[in-house]
Structures are given as structure tokens and as C-alpha cells.
PDB file of N, CA, C and O in Angstrom, chain B, residues numbered from 101:
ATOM      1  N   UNK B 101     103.216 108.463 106.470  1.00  0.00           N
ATOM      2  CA  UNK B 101     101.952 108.749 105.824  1.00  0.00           C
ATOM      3  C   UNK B 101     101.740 107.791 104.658  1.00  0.00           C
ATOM      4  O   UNK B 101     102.544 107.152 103.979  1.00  0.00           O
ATOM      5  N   UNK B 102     100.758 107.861 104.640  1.00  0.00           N
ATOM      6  CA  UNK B 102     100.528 106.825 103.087  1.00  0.00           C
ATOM      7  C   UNK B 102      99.149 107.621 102.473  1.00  0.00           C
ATOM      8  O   UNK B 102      98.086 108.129 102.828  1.00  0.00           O
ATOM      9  N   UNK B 103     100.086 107.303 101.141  1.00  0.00           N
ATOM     10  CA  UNK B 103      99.061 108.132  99.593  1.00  0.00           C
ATOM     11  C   UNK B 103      97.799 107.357  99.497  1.00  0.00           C
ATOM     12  O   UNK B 103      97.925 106.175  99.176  1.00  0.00           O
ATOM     13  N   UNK B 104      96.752 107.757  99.692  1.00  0.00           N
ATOM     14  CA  UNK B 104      95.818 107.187  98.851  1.00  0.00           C
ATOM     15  C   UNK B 104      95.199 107.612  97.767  1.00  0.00           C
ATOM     16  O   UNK B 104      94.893 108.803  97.702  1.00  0.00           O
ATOM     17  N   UNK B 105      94.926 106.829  96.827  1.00  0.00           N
ATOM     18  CA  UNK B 105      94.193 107.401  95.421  1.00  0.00           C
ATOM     19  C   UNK B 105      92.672 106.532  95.422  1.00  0.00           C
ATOM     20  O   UNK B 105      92.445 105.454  95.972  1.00  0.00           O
ATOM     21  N   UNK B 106      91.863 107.268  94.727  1.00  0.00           N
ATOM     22  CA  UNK B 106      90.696 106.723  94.648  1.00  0.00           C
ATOM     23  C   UNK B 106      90.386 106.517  92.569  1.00  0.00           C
ATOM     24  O   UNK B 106      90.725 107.382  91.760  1.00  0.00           O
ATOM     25  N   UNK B 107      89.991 105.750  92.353  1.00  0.00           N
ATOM     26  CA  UNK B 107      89.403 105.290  91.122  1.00  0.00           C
ATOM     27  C   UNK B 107      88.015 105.053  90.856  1.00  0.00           C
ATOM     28  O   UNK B 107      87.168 104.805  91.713  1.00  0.00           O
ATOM     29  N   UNK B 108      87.791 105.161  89.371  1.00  0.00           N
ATOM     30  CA  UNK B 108      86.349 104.666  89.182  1.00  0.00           C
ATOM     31  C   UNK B 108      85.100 105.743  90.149  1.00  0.00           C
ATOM     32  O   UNK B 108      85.430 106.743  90.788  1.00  0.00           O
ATOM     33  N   UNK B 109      83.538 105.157  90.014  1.00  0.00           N
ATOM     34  CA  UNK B 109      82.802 105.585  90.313  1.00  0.00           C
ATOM     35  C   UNK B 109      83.002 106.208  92.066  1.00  0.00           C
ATOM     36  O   UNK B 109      82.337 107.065  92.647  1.00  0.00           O
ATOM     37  N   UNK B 110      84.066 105.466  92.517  1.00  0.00           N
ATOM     38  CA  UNK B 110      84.338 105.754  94.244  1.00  0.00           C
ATOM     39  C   UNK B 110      84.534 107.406  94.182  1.00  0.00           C
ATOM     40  O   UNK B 110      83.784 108.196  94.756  1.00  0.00           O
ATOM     41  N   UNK B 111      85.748 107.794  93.333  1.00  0.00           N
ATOM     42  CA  UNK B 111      86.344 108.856  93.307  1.00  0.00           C
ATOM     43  C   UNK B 111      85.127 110.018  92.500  1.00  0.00           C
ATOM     44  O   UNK B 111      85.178 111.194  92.861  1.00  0.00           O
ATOM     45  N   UNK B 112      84.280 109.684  91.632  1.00  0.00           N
ATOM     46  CA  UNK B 112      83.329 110.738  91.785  1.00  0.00           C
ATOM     47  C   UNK B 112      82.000 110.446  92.741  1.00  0.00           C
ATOM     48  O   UNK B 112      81.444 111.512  93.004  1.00  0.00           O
ATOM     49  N   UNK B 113      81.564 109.691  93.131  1.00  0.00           N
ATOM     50  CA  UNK B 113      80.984 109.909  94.532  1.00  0.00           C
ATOM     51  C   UNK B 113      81.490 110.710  95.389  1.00  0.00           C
ATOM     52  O   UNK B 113      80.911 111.757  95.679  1.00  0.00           O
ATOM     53  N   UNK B 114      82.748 110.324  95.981  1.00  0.00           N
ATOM     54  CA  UNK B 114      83.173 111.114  96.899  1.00  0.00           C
ATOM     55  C   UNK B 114      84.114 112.653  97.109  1.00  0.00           C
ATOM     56  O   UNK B 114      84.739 113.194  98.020  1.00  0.00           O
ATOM     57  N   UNK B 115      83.689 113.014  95.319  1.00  0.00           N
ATOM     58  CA  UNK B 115      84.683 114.205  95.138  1.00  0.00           C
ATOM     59  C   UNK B 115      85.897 114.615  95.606  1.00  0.00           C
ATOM     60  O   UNK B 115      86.062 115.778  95.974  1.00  0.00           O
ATOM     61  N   UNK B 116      87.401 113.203  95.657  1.00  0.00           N
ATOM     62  CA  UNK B 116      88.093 113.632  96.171  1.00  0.00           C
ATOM     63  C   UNK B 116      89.005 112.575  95.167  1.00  0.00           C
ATOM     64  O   UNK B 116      88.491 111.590  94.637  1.00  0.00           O
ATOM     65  N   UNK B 117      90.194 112.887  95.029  1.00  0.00           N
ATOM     66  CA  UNK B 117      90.999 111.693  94.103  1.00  0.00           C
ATOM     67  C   UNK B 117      92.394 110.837  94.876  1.00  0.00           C
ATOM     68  O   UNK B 117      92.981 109.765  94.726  1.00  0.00           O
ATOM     69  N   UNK B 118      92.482 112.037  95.762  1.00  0.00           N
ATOM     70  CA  UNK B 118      93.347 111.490  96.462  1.00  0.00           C
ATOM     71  C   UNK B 118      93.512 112.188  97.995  1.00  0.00           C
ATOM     72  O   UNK B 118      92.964 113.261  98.248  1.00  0.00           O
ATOM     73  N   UNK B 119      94.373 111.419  99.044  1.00  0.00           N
ATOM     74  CA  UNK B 119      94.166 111.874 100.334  1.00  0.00           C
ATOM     75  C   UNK B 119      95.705 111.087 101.094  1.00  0.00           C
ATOM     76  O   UNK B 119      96.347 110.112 100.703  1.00  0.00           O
ATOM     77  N   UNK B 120      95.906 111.964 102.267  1.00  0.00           N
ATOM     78  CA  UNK B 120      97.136 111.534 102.645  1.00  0.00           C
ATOM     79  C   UNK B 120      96.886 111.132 104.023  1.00  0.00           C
ATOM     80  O   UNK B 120      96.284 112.048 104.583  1.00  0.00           O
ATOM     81  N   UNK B 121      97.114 110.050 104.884  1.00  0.00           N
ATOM     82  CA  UNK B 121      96.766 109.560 106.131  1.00  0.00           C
ATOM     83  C   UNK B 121      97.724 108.899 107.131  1.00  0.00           C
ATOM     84  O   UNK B 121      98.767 108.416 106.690  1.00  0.00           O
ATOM     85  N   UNK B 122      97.505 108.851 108.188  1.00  0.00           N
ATOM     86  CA  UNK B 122      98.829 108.313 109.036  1.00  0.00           C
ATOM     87  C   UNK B 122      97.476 106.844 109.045  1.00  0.00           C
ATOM     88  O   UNK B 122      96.290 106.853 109.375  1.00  0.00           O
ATOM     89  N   UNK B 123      98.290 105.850 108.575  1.00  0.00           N
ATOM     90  CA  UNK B 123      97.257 104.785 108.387  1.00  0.00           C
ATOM     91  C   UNK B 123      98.444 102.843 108.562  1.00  0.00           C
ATOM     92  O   UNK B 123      99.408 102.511 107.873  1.00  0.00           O
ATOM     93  N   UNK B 124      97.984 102.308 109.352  1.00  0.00           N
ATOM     94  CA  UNK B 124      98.298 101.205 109.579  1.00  0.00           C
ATOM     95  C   UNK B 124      98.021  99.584 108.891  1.00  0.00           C
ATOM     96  O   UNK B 124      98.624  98.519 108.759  1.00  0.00           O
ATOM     97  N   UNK B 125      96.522 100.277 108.527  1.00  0.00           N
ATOM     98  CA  UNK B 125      96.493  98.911 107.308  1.00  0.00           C
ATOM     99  C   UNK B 125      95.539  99.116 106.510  1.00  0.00           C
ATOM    100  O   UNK B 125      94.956 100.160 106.803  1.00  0.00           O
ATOM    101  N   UNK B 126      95.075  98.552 105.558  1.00  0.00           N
ATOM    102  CA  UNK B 126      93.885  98.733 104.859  1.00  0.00           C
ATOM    103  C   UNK B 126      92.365  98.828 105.250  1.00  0.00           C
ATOM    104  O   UNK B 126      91.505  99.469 104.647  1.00  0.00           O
ATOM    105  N   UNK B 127      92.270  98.368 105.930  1.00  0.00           N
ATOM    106  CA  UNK B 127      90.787  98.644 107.458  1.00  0.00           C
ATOM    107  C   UNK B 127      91.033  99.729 107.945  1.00  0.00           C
ATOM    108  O   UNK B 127      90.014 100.397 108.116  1.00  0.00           O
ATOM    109  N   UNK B 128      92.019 100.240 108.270  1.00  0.00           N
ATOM    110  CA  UNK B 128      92.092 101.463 108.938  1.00  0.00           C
ATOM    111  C   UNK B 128      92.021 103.111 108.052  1.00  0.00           C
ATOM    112  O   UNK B 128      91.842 104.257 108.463  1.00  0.00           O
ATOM    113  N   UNK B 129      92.191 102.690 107.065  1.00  0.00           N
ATOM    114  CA  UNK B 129      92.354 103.614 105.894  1.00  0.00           C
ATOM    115  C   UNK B 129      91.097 103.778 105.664  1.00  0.00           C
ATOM    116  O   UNK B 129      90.596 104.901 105.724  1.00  0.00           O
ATOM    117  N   UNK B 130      90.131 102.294 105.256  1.00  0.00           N
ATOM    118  CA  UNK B 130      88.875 102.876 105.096  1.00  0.00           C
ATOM    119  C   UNK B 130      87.787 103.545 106.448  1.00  0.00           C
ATOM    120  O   UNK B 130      86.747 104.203 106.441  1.00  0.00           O
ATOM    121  N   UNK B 131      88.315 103.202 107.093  1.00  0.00           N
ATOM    122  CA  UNK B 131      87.310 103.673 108.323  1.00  0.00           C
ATOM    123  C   UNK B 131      88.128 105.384 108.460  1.00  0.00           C
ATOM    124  O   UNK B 131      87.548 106.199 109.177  1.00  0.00           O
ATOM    125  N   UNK B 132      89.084 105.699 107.945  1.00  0.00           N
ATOM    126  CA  UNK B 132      89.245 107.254 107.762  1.00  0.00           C
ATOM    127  C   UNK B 132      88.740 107.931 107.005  1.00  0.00           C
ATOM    128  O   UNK B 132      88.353 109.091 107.148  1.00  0.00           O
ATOM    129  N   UNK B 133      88.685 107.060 105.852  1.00  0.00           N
ATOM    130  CA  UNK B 133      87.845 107.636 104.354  1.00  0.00           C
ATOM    131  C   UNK B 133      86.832 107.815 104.371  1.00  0.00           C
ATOM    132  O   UNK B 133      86.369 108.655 103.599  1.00  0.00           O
ATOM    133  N   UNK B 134      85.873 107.000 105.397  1.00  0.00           N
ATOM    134  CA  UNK B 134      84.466 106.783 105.870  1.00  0.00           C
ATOM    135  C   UNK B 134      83.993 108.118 106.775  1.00  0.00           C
ATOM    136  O   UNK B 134      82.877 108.617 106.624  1.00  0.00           O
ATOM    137  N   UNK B 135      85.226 108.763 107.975  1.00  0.00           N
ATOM    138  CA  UNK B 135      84.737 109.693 108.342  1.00  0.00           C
ATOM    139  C   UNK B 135      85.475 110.755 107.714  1.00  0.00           C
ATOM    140  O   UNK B 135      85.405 111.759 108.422  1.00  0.00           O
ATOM    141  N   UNK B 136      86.199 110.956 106.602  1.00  0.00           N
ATOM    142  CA  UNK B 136      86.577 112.213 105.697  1.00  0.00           C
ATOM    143  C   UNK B 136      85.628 112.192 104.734  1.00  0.00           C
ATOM    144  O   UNK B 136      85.363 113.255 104.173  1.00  0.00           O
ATOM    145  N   UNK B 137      85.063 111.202 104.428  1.00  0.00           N
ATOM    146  CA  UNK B 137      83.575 111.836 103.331  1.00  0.00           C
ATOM    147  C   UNK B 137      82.388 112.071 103.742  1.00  0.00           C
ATOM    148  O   UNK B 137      81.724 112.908 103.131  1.00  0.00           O
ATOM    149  N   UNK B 138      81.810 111.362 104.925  1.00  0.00           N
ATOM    150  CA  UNK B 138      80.938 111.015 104.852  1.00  0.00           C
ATOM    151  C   UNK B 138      80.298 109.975 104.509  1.00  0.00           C
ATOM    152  O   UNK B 138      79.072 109.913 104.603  1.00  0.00           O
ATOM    153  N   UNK B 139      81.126 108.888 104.005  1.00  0.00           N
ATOM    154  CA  UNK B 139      80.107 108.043 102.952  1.00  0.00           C
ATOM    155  C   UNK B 139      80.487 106.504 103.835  1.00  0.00           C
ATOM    156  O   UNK B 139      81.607 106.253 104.282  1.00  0.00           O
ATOM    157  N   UNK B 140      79.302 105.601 103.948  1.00  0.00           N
ATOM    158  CA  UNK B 140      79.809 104.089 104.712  1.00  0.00           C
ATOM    159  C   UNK B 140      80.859 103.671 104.208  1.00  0.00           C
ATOM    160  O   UNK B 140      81.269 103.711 103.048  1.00  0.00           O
ATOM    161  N   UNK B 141      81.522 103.036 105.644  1.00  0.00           N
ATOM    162  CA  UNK B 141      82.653 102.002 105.270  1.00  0.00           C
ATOM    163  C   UNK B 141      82.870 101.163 104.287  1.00  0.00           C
ATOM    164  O   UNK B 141      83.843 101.161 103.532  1.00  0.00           O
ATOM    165  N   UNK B 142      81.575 100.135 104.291  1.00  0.00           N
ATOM    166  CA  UNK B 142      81.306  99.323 103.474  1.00  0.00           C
ATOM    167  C   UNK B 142      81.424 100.073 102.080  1.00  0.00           C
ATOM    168  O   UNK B 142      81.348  99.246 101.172  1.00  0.00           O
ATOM    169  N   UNK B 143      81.618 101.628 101.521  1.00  0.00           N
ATOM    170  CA  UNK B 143      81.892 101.714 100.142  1.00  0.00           C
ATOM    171  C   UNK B 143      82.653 101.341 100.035  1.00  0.00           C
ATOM    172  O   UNK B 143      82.682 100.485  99.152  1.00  0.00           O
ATOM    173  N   UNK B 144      83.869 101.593 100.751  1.00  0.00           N
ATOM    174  CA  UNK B 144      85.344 101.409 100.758  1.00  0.00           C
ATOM    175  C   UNK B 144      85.755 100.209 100.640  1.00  0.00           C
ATOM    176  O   UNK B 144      86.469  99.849  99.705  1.00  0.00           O
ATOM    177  N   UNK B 145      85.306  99.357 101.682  1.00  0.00           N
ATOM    178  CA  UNK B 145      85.463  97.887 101.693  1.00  0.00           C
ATOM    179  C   UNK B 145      84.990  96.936 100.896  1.00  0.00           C
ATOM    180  O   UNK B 145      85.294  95.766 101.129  1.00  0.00           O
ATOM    181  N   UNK B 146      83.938  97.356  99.523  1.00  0.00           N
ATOM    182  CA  UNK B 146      84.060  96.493  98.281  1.00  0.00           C
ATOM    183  C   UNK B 146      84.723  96.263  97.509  1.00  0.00           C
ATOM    184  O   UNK B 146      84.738  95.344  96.690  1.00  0.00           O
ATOM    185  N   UNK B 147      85.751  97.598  97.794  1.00  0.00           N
ATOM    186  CA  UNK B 147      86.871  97.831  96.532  1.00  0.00           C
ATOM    187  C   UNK B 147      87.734  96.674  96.771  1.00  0.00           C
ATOM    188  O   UNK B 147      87.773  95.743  97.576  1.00  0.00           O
ATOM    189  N   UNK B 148      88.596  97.199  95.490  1.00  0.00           N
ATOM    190  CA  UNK B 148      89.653  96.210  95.415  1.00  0.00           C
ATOM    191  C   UNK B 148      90.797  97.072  95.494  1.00  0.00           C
ATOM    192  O   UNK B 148      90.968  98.143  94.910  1.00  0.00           O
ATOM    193  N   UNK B 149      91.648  96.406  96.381  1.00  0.00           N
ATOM    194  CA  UNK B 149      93.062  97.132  96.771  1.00  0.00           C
ATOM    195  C   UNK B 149      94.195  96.915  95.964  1.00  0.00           C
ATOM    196  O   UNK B 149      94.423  96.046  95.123  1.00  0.00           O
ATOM    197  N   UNK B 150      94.900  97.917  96.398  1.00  0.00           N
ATOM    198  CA  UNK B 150      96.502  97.988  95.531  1.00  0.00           C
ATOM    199  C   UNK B 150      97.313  98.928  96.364  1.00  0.00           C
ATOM    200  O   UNK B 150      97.128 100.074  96.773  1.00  0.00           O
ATOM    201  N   UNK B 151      98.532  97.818  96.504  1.00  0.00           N
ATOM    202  CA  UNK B 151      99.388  98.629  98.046  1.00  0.00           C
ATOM    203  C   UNK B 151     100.542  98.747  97.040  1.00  0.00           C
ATOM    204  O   UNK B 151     101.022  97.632  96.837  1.00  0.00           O
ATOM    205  N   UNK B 152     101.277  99.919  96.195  1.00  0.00           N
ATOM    206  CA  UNK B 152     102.275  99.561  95.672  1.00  0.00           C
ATOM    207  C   UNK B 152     101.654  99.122  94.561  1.00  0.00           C
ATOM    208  O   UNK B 152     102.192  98.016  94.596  1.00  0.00           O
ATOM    209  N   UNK B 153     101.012  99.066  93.661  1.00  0.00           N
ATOM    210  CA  UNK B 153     100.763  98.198  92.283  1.00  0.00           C
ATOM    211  C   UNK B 153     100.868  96.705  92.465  1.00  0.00           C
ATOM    212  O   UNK B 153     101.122  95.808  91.660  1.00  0.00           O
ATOM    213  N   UNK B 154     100.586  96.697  93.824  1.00  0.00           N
ATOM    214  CA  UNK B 154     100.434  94.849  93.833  1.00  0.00           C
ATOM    215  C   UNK B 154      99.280  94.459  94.720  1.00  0.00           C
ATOM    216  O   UNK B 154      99.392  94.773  95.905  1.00  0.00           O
ATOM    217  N   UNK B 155      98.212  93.838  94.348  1.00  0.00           N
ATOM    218  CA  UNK B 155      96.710  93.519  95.091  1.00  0.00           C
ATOM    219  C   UNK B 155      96.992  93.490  95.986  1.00  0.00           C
ATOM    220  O   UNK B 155      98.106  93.054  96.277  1.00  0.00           O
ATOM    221  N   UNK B 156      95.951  94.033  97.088  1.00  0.00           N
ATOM    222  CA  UNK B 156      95.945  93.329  98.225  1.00  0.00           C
ATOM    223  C   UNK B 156      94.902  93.307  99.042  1.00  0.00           C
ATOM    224  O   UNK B 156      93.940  93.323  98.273  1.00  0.00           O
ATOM    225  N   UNK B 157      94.519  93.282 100.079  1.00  0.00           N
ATOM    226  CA  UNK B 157      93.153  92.728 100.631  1.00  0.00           C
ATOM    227  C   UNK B 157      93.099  93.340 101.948  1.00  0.00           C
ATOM    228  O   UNK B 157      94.095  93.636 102.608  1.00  0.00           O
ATOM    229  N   UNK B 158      91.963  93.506 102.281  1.00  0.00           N
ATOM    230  CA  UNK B 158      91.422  94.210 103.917  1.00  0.00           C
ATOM    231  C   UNK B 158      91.698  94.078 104.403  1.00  0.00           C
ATOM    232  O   UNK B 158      91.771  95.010 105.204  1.00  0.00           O
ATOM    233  N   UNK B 159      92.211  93.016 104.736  1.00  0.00           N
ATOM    234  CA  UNK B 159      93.274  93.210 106.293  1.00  0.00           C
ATOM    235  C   UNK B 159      94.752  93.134 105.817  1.00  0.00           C
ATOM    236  O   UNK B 159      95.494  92.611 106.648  1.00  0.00           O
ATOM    237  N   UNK B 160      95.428  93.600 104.494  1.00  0.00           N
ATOM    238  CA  UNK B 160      96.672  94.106 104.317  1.00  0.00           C
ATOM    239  C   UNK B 160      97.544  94.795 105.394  1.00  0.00           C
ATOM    240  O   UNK B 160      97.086  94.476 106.491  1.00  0.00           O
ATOM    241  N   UNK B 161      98.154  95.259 105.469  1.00  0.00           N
ATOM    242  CA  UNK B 161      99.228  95.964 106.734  1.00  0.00           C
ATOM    243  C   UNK B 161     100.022  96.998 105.947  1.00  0.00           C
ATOM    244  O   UNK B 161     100.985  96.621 105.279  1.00  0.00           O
ATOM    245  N   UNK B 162      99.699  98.180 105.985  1.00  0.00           N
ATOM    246  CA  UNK B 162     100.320  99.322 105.244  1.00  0.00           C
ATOM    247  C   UNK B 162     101.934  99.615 106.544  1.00  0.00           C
ATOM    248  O   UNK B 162     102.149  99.268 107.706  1.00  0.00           O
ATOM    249  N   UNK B 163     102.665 100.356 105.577  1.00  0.00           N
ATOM    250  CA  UNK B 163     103.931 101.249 106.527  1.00  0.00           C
ATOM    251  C   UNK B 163     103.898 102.484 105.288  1.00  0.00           C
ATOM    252  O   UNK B 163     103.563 102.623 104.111  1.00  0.00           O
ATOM    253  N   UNK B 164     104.547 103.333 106.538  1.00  0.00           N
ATOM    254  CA  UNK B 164     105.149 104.640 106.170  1.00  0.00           C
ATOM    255  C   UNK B 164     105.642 104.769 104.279  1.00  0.00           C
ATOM    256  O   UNK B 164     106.612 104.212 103.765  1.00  0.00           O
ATOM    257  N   UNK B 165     104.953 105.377 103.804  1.00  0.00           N
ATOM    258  CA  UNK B 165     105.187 105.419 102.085  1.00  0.00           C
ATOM    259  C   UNK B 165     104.573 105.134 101.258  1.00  0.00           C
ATOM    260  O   UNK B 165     104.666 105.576 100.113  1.00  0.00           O
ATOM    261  N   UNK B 166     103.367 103.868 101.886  1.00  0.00           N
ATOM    262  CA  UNK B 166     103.116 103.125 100.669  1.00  0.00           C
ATOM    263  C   UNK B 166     101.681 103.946  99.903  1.00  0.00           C
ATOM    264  O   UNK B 166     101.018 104.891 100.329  1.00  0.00           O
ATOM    265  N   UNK B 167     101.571 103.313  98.885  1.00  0.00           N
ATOM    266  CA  UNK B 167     100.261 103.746  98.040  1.00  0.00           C
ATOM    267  C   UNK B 167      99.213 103.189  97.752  1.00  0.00           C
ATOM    268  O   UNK B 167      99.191 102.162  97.073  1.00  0.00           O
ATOM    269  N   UNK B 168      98.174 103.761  98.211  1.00  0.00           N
ATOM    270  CA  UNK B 168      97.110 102.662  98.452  1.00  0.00           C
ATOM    271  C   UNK B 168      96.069 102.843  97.848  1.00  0.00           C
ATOM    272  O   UNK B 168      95.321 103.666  98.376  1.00  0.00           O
ATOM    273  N   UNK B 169      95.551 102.152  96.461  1.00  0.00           N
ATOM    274  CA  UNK B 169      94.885 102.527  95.453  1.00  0.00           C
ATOM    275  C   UNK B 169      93.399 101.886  95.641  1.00  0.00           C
ATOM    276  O   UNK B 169      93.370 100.668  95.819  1.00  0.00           O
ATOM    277  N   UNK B 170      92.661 102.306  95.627  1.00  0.00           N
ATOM    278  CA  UNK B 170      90.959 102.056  95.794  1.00  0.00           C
ATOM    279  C   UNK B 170      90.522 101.846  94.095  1.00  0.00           C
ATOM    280  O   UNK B 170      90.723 102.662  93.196  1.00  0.00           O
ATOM    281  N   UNK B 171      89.871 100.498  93.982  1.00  0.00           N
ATOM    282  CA  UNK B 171      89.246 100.365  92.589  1.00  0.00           C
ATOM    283  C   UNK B 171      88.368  99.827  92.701  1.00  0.00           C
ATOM    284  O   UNK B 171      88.148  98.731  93.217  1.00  0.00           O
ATOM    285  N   UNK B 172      87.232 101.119  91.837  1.00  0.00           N
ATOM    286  CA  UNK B 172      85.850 100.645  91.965  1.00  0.00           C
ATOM    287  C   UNK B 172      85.347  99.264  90.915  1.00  0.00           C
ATOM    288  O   UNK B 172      85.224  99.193  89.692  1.00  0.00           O
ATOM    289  N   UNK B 173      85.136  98.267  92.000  1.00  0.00           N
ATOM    290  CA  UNK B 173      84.789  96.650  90.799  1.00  0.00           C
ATOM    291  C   UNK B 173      84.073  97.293  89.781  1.00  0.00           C
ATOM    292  O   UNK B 173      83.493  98.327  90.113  1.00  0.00           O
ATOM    293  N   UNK B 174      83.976  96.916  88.600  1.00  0.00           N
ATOM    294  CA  UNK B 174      83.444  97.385  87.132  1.00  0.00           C
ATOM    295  C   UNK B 174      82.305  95.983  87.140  1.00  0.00           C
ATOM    296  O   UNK B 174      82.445  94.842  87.580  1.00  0.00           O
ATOM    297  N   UNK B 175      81.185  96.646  86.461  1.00  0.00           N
ATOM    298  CA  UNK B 175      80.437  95.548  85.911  1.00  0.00           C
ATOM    299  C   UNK B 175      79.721  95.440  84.648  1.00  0.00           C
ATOM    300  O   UNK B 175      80.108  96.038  83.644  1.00  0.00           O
ATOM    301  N   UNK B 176      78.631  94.654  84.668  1.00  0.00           N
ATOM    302  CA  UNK B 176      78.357  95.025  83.323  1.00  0.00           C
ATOM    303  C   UNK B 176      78.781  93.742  82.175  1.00  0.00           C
ATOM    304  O   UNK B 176      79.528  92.820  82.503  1.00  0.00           O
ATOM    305  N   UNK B 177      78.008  93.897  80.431  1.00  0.00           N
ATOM    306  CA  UNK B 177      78.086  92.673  80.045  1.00  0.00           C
ATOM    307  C   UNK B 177      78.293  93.213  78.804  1.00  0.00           C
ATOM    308  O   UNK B 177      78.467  92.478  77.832  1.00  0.00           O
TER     309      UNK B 177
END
């Protein structure tokens, strides 16, 4: 299974902070998140990833354990 946590504006949109998934890579995680909220893929897929506290990117490759952190890009001046 792998942990996911959600951050930023993602995690109150989608009223949930965290979620547990049998999940293979980072594409696949969001297209679960997509049909556990309700909400498009594409929310998911702007974020910026973190597998473990170390970046990583959409087509990453998750295994059994890891933690997979969703961060909503910040903007603003």
C-alpha cells in the first residue's frame, strides 16, 4: 500500500488529508484520487510530487510503503 497525503488548497477542496492505495506509480495514484473524490485528474496532475521527501514527477514508479505527498503549487506576488 502506499500513504498518500494531500497539502495546500488540494486537501481542502477535496476534504480528505490523507488516503491509503494499492498504487504502482504516480499516474496511477492520481487517476484513484480522481475517482475517490470526484474531482479531475488533471487536479492531481498539477501538483508537485514527493515520494519519500524526495521530488518526483508523473510518471515516478511507487512500491509497497512509500509516501506520496501531493503539493498544491503556491502563487502569488
Amino acid at each position: 500500500m502506499v500513504n498518500i497525503k494531500l497539502f495546500g488548497a488540494l486537501r481542502l477542496k477535496c476534504g480528505i488529508s490523507h488516503m491509503e492505495v494499492y498504487s504502482s506509480s504516480v499516474k496511477d495514484a492520481c487517476r484513484l484520487l480522481s475517482k475517490a473524490t470526484g474531482f479531475p485528474e488533471k487536479e492531481f496532475k498539477n501538483c508537485m510530487f514527493m515520494i519519500n521527501g524526495k521530488n518526483a514527477k508523473y510518471s515516478s514508479k511507487l512500491e509497497d510503503g512509500d509516501e506520496l505527498v501531493f503539493l498544491t503549487p503556491s502563487g502569488g506576488g
